[in-house]
PASEBA-1860 file (N, C-alpha, C; in nm, 3 decimals):
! residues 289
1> XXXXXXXX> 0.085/-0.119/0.000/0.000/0.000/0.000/0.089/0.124/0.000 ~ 0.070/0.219/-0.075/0.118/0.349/-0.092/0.036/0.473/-0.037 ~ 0.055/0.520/0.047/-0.023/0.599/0.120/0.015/0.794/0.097 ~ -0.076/0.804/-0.018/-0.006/0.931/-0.093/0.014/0.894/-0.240 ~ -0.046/0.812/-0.298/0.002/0.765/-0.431/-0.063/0.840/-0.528 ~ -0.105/0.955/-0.540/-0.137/1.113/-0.619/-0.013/1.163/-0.590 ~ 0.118/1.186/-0.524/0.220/1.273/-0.522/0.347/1.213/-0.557 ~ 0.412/1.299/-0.645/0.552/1.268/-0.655/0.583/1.122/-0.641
9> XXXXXXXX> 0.689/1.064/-0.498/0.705/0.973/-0.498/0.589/0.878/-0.472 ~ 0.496/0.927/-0.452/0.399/0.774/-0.426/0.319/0.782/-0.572 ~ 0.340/0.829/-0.676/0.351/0.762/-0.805/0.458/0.661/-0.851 ~ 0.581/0.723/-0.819/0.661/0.670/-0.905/0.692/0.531/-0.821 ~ 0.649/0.497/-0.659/0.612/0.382/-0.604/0.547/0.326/-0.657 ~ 0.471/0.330/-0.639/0.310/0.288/-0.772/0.343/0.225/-0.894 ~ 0.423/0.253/-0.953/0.515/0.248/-1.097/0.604/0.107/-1.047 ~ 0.705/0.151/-0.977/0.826/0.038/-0.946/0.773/-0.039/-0.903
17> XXXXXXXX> 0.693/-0.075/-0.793/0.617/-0.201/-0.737/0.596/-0.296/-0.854 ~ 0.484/-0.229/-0.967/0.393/-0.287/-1.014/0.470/-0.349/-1.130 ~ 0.595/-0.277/-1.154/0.671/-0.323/-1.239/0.749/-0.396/-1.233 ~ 0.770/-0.480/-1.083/0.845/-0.524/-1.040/0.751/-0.683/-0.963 ~ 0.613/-0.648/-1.044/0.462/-0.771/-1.039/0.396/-0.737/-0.926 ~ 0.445/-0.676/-0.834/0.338/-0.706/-0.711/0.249/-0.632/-0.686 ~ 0.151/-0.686/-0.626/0.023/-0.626/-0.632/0.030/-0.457/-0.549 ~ -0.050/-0.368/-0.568/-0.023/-0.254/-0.500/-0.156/-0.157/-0.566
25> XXXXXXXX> -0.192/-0.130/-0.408/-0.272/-0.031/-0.375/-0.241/0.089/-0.331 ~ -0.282/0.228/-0.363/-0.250/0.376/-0.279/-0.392/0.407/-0.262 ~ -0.345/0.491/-0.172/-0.473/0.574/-0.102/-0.439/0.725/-0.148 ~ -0.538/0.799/-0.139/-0.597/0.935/-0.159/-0.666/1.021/-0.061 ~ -0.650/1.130/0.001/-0.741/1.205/0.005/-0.896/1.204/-0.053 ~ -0.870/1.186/-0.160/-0.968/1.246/-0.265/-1.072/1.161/-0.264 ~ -1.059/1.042/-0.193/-1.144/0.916/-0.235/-1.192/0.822/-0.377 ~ -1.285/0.773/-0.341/-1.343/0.715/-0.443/-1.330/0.765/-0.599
33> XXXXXXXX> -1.343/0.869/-0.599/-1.307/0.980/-0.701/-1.236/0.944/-0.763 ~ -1.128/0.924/-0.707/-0.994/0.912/-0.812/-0.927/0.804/-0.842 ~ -1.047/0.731/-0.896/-1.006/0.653/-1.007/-0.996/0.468/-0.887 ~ -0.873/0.415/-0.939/-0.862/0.335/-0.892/-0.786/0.342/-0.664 ~ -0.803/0.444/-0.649/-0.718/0.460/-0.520/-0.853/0.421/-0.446 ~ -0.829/0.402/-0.283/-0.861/0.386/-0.188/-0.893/0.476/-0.109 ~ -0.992/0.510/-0.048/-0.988/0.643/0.046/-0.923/0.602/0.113 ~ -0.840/0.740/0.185/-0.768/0.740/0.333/-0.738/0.889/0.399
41> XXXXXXXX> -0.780/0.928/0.491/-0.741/1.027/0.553/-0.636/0.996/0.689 ~ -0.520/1.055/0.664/-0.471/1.000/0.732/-0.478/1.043/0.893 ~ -0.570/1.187/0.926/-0.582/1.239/1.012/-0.658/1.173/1.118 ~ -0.726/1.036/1.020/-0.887/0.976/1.079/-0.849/0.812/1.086 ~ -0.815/0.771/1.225/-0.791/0.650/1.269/-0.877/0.586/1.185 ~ -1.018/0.581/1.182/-1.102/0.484/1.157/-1.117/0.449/0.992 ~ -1.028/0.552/0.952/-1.038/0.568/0.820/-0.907/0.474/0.738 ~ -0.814/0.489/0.837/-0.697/0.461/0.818/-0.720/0.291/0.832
49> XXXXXXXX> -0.793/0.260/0.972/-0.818/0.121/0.965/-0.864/0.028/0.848 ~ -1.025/0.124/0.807/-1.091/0.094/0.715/-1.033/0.079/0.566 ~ -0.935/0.097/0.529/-0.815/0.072/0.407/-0.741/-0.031/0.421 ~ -0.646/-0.034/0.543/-0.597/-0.126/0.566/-0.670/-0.278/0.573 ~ -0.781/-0.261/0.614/-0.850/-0.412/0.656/-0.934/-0.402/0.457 ~ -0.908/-0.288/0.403/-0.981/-0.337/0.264/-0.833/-0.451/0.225 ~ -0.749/-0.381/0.214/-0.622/-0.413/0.137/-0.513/-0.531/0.222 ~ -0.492/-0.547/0.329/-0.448/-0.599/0.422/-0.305/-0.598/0.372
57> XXXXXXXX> -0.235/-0.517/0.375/-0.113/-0.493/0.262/0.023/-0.603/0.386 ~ 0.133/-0.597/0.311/0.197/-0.659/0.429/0.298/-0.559/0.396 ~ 0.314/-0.473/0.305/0.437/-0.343/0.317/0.324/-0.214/0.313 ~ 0.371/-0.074/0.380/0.271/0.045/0.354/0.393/0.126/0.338 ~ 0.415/0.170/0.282/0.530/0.285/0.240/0.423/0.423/0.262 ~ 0.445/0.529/0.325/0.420/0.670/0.390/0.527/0.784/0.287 ~ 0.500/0.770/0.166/0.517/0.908/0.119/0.478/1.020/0.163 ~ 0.354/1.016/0.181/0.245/1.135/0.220/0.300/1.204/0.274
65> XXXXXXXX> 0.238/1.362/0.315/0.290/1.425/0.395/0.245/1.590/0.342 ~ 0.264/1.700/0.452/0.257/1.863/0.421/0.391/1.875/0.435 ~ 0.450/1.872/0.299/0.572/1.924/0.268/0.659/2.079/0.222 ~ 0.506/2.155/0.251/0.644/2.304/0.267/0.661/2.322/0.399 ~ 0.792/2.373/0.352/0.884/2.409/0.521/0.847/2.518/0.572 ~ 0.763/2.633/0.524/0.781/2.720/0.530/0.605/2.753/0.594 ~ 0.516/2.638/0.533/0.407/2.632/0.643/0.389/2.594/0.740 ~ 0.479/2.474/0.758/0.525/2.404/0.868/0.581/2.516/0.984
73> XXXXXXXX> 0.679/2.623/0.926/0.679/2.698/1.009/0.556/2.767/1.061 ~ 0.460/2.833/0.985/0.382/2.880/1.037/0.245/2.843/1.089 ~ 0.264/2.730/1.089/0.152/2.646/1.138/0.201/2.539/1.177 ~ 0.250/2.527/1.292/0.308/2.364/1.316/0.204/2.253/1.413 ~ 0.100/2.330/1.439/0.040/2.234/1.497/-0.062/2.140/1.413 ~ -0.137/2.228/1.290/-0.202/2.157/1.159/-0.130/2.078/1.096 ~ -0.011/2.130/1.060/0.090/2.035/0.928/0.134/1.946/1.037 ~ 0.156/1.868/1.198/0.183/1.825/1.264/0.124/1.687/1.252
81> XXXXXXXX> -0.024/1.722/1.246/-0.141/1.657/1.263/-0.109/1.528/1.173 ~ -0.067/1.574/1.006/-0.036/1.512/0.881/0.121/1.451/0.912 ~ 0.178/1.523/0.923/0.317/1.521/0.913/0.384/1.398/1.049 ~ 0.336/1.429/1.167/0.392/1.358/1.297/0.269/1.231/1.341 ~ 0.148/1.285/1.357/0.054/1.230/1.422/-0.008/1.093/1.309 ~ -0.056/1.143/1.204/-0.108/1.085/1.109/-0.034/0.938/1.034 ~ 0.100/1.020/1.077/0.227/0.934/0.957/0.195/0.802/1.106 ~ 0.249/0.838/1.227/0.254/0.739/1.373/0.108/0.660/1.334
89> XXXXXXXX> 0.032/0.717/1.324/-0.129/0.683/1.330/-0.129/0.509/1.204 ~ -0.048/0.607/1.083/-0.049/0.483/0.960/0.008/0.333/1.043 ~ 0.113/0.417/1.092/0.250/0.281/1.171/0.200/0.226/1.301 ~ 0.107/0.267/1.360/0.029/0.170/1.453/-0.078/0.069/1.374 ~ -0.129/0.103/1.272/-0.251/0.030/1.233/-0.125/-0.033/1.161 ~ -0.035/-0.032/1.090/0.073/-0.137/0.999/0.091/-0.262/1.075 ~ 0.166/-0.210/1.219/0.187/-0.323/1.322/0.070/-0.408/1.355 ~ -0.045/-0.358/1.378/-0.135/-0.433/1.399/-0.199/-0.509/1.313
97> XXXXXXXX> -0.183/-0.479/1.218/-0.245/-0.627/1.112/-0.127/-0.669/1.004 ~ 0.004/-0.644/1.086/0.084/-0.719/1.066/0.178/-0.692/0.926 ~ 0.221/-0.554/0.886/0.243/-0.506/0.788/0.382/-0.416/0.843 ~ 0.484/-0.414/0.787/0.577/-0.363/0.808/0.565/-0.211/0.746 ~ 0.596/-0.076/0.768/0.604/0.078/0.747/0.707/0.090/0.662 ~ 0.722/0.192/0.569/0.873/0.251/0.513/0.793/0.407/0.512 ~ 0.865/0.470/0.588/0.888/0.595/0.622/0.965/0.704/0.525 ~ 0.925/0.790/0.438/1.011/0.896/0.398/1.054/1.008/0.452
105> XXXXXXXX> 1.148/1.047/0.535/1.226/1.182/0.585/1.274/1.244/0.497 ~ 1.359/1.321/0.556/1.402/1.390/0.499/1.569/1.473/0.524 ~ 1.641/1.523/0.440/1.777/1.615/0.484/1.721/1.680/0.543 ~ 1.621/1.735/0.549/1.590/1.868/0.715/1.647/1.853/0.818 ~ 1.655/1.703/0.848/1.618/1.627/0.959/1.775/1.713/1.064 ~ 1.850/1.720/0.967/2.043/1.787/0.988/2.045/1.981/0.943 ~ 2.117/1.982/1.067/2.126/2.171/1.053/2.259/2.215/0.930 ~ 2.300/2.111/0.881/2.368/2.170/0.768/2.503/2.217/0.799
113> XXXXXXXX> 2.578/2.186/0.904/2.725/2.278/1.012/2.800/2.172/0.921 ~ 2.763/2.070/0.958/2.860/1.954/0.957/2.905/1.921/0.801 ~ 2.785/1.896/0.702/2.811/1.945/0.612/2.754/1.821/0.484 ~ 2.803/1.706/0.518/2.759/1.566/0.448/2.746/1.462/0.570 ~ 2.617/1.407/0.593/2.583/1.309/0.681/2.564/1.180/0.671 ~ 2.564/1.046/0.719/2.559/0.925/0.706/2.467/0.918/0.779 ~ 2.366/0.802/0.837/2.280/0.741/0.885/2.296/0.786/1.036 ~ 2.434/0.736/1.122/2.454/0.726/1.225/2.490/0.887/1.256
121> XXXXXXXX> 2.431/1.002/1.185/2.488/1.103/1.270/2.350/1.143/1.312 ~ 2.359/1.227/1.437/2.246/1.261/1.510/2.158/1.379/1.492 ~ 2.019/1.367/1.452/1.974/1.442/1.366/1.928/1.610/1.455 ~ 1.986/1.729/1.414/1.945/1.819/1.446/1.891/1.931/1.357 ~ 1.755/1.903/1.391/1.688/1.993/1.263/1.652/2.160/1.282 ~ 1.698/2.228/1.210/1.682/2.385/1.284/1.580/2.470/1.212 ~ 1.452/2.405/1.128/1.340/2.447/1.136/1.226/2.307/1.162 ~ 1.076/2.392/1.138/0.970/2.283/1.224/0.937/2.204/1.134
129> XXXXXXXX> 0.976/2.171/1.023/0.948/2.054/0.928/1.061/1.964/0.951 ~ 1.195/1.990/0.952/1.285/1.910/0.976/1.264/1.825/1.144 ~ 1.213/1.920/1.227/1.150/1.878/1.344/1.062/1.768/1.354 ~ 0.974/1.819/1.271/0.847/1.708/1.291/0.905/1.537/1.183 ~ 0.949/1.569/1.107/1.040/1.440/1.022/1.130/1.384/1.119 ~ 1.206/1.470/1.233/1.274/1.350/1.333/1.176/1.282/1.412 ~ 1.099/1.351/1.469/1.001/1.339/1.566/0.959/1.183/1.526 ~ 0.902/1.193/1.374/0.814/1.083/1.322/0.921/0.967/1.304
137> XXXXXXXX> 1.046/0.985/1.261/1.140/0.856/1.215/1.141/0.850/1.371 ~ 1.184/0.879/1.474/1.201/0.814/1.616/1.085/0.715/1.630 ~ 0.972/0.764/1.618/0.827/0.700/1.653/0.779/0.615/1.572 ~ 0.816/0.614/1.408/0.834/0.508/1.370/0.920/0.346/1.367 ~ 1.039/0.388/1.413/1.130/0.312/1.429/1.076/0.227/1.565 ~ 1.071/0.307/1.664/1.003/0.299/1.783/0.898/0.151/1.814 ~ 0.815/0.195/1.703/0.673/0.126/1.700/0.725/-0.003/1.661 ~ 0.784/-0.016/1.538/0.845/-0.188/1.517/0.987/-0.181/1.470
145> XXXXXXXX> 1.035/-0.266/1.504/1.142/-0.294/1.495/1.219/-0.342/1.332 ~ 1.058/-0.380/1.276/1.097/-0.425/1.122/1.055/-0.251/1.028 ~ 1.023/-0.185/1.046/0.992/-0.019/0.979/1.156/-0.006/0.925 ~ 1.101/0.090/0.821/1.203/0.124/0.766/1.147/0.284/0.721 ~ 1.315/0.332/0.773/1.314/0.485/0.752/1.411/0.553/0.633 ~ 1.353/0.617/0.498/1.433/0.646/0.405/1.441/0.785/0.395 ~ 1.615/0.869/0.397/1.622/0.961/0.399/1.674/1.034/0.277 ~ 1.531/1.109/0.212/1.538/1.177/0.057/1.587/1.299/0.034
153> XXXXXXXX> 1.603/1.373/-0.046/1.579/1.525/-0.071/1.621/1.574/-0.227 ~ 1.524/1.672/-0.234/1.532/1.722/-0.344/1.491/1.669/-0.500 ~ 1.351/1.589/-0.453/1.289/1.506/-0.543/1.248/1.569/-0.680 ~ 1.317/1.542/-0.761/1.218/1.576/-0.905/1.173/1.476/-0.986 ~ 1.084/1.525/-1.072/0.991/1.422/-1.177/0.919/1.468/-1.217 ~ 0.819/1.404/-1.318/0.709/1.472/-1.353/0.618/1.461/-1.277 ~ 0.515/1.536/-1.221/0.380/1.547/-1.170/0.272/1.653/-1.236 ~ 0.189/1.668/-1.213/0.069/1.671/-1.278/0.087/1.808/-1.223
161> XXXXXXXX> 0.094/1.878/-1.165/0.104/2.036/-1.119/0.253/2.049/-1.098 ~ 0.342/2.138/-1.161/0.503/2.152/-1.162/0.530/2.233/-1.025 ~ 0.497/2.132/-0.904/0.563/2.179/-0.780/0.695/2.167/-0.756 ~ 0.770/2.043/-0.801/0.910/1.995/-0.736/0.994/2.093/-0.838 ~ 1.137/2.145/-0.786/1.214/2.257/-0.817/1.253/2.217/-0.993 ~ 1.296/2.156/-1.060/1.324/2.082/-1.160/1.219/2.140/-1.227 ~ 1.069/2.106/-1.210/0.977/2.147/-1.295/0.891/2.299/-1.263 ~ 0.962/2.343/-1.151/0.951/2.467/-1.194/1.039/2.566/-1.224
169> XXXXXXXX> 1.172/2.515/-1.252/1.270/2.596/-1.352/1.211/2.555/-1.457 ~ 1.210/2.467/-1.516/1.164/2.449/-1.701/1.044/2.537/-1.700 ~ 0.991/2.545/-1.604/0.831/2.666/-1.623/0.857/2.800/-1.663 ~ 0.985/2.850/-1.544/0.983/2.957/-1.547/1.066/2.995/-1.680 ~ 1.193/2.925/-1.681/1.247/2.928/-1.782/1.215/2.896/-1.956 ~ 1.130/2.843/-1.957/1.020/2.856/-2.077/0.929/2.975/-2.144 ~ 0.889/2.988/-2.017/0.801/3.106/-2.011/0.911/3.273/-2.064 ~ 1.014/3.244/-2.055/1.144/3.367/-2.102/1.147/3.423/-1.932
177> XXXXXXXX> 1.125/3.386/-1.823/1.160/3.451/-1.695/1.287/3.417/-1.626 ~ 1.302/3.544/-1.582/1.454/3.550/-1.505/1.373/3.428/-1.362 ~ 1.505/3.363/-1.346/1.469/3.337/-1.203/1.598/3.337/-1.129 ~ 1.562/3.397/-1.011/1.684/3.406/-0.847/1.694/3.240/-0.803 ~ 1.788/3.177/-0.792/1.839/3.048/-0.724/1.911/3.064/-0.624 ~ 1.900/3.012/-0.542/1.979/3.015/-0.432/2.110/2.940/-0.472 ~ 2.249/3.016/-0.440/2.387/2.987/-0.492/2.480/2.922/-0.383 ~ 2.407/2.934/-0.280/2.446/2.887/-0.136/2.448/2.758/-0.100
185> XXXXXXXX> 2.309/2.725/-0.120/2.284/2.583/-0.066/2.252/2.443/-0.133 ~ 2.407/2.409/-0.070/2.403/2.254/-0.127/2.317/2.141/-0.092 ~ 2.289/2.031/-0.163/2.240/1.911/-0.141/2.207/1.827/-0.253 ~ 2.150/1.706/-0.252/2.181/1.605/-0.317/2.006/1.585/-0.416 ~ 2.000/1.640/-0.525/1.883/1.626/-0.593/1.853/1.485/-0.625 ~ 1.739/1.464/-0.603/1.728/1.274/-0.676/1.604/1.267/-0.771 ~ 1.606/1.202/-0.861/1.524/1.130/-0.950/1.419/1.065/-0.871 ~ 1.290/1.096/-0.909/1.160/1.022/-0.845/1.178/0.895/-0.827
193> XXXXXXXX> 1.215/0.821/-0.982/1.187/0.720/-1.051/1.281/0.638/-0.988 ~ 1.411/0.659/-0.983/1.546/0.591/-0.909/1.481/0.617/-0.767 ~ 1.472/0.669/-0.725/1.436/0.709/-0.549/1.332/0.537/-0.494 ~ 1.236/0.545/-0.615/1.112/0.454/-0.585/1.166/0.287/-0.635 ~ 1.249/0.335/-0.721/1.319/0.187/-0.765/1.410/0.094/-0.643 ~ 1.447/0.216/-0.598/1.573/0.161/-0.511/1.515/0.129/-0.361 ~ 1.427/0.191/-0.342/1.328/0.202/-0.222/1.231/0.045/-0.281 ~ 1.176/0.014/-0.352/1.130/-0.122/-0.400/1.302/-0.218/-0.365
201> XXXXXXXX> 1.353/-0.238/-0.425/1.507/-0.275/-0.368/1.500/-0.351/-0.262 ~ 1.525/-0.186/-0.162/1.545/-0.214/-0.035/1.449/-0.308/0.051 ~ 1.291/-0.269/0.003/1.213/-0.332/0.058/1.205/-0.488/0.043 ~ 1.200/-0.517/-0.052/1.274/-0.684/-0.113/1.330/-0.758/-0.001 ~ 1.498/-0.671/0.043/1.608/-0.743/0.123/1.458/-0.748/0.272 ~ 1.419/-0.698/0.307/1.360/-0.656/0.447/1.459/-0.586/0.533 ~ 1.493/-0.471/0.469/1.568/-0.381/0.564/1.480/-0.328/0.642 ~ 1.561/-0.232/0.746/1.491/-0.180/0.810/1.588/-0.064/0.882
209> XXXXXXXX> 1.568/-0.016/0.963/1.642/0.130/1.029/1.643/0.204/0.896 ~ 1.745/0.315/0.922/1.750/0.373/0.883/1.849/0.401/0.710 ~ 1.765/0.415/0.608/1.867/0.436/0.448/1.849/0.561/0.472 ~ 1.999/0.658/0.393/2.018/0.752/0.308/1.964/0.695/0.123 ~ 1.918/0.784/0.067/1.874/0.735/-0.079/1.837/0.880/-0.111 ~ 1.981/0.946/-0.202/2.009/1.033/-0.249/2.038/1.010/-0.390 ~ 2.028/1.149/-0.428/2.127/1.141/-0.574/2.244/1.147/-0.587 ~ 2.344/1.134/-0.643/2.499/1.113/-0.646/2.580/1.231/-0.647
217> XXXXXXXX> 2.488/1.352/-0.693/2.570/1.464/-0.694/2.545/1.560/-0.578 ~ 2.625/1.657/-0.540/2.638/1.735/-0.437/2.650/1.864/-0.530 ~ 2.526/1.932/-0.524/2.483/2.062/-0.636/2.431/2.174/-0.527 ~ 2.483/2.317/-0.587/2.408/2.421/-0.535/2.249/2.410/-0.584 ~ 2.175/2.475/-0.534/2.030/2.467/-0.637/2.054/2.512/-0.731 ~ 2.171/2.663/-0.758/2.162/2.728/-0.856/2.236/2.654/-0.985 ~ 2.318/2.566/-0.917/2.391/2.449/-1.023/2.299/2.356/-1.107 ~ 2.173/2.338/-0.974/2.077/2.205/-1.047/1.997/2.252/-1.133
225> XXXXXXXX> 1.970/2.417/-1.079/1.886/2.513/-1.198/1.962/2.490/-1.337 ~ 2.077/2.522/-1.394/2.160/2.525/-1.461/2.137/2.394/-1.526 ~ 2.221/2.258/-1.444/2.202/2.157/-1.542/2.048/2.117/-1.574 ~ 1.918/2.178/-1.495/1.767/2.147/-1.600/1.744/2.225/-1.686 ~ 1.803/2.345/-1.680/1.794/2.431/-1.790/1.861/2.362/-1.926 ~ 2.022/2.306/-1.889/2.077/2.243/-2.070/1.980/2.117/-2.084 ~ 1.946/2.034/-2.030/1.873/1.940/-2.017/1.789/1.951/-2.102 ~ 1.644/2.086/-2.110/1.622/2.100/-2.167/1.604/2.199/-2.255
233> XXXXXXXX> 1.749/2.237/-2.284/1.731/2.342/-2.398/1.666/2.479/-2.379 ~ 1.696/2.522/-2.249/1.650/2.628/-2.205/1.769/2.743/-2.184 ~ 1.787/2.832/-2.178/1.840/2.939/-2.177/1.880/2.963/-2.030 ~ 2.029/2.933/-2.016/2.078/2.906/-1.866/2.083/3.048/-1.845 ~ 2.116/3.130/-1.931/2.156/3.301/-1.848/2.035/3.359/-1.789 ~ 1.912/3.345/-1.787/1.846/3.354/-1.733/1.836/3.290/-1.550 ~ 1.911/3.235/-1.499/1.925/3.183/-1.382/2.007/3.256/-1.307 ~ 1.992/3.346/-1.196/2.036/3.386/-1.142/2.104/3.402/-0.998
241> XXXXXXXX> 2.189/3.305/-0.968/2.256/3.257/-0.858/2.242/3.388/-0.735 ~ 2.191/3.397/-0.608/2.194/3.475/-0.507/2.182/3.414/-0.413 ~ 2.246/3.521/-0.277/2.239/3.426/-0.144/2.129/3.371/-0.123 ~ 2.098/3.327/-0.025/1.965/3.220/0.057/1.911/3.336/0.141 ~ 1.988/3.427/0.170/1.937/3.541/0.265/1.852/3.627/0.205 ~ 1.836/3.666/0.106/1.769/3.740/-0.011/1.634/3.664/0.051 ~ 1.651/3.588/-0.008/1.501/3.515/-0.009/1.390/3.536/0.111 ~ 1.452/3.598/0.205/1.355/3.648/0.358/1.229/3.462/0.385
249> XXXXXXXX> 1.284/3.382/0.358/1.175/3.293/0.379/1.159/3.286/0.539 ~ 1.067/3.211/0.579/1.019/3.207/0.723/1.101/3.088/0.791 ~ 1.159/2.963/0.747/1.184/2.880/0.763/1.343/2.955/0.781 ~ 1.414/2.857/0.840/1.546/2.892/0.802/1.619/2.732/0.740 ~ 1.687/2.730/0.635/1.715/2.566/0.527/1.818/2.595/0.596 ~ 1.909/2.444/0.601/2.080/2.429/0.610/2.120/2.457/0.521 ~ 2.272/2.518/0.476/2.325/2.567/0.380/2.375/2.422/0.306 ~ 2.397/2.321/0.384/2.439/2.181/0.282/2.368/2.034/0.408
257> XXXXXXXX> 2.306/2.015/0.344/2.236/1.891/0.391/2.248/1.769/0.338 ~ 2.424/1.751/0.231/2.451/1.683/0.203/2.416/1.497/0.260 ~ 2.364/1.400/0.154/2.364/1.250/0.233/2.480/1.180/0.177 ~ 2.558/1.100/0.269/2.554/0.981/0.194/2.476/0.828/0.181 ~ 2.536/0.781/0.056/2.481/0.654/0.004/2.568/0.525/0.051 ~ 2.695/0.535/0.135/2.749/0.419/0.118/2.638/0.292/0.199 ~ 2.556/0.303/0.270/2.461/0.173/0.328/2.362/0.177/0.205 ~ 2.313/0.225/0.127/2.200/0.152/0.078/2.304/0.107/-0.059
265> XXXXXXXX> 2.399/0.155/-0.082/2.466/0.068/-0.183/2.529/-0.069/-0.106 ~ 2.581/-0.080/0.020/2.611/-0.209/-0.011/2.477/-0.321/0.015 ~ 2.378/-0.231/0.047/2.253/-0.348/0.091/2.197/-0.386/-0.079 ~ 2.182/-0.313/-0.149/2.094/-0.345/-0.278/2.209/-0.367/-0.437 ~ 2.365/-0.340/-0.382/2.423/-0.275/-0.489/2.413/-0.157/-0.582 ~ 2.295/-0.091/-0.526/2.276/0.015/-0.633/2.266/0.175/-0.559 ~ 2.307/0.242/-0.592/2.250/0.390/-0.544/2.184/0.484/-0.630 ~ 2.168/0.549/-0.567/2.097/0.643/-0.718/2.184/0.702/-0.815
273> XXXXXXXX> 2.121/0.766/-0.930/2.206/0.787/-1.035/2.226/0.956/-1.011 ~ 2.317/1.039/-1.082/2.341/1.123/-1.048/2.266/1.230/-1.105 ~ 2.283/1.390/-1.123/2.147/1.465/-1.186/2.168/1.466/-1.337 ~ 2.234/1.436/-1.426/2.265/1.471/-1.590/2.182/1.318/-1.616 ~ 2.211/1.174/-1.520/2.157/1.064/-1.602/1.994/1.053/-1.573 ~ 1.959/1.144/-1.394/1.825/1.145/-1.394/1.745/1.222/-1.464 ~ 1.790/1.343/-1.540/1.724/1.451/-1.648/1.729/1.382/-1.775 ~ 1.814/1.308/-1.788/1.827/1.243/-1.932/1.674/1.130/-1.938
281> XXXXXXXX> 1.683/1.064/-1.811/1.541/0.951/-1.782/1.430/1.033/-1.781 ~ 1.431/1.155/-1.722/1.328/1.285/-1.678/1.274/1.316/-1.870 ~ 1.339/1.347/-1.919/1.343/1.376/-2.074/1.254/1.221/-2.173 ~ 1.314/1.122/-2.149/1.249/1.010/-2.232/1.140/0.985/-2.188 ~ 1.122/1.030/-2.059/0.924/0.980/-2.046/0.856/1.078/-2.024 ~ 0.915/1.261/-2.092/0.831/1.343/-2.105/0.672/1.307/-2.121 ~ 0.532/1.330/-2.051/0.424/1.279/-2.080/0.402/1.377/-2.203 ~ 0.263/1.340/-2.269/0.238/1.421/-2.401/0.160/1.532/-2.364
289> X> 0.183/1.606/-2.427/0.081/1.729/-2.370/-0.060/1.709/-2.408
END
């Protein structure tokens, strides 16, 4: 079960599972509506039950989630609800009918001093989204012992509204607009598609604790702006590298929230691919307009 399988990675879950034969269900918000998914709110125990006992899944992977940082700041007790309470809420009903969790975090989770992190370093997050993502990997881990916690960032792909950063440089940059990038801050962009492949992988072996599952390169944003711009044939001078301070956001980001990959490569052999081979994959399954 994919819990979030309308977003980003809980498509491209959706995708690798099924391609990989096994059966797989996601849930929605949206309900019945949409198509083949499952209702689920994840705010609503009874709701959450009522899916699970449709599907009786024996893996639930927790994409889901209120992922700006920047509402999270300003509302941390709503995006909490989704983000801390809801995600715990999925991973109690998992344990109980006997289904193991995979958890998505996040680089928030690290204040960025140190600079590139491994699994075993201790997570200090210095805004309330990176907060509530430790909060939840403790409490997931917590709950069973077989959960598994995967730590992402900087997801691109295609989705159906161009939220993730990747697809909204090709927007803006299409459109003939200047855009400001932040020139400051490093971290590790990943491919949807590799992210969900390798995360199918992992789930296979029956890992569990905690993966890094990054992309291979260590890019400013204003770098990753740059390589989606040649990617696709967009007009790089238009990108305009500036501090992170400019930006007055509410949140405050780490300046490098670098991961590494050496544990999920030796568990699966594979890590993710880096950003020129994931834009090149990003490019061949352009959808049609």
């Amino acid at each position: 079960m994919v819990v979030g399988g309308t977003g980003l990675v809980g498509g491209a879950l959706v995708r690798a599972w099924r391609e990989r034969g096994a059966q797989v269900a996601a849930t929605s918000r949206r309900g019945p509506a949409a198509g083949d998914f499952l209702s689920m709110d994840m705010t609503d125990s009874d709701s959450i039950r009522r899916a699970m006992a449709a599907w009786r899944p024996d893996v639930v992977a927790v994409p889901a989630a209120d992922p700006y940082v920047d509402g999270c700041e300003r509302d941390p007790v709503n995006t909490r609800r989704v983000n801390v309470l809801g995600t715990l809420a999925v991973a109690r009903a998992g344990r109980e009918s006997g289904a193991r969790v995979i958890f998505f975090s996040s680089d928030y989770v690290f204040d960025g001093v140190q600079g590139v992190y491994t699994e075993e370093d201790i997570p200090s997050p210095i805004n309330e989204y990176g907060r509530q993502k430790a909060e939840t990997e403790r409490g997931v881990l917590a709950d069973n012992a077989r959960n598994l916690v995967i730590r992402t960032s900087g997801v691109y792909g295609w989705q159906s509204e161009p939220k993730n950063f990747a697809l909204q440089v090709r927007s803006r940059l299409s459109a003939g607009q200047e855009m400001r990038v932040a020139g400051d801050v490093r971290y590790n962009p990943t491919f949807a598609d590799d992210l969900a492949e390798i995360t199918a992988a992992l789930a296979s072996t029956g890992a569990a604790g905690i993966y890094h599952v990054v992309g291979a390169d260590r890019l400013s944003r204003a770098a990753f702006a740059a390589r989606v711009a040649r990617a696709f044939g967009l007009d790089e001078s238009l990108i305009r590298p500036v501090s992170s301070a400019e930006f007055g956001t509410i949140a405050p980001r780490p300046k490098e929230s670098s991961l590494r990959t050496d544990k999920v490569l030796a568990a699966v052999g594979a890590a993710p691919v880096g950003v020129d081979a994931g834009l090149v994959r990003m490019r061949a399954t352009m959808p049609a307009r």
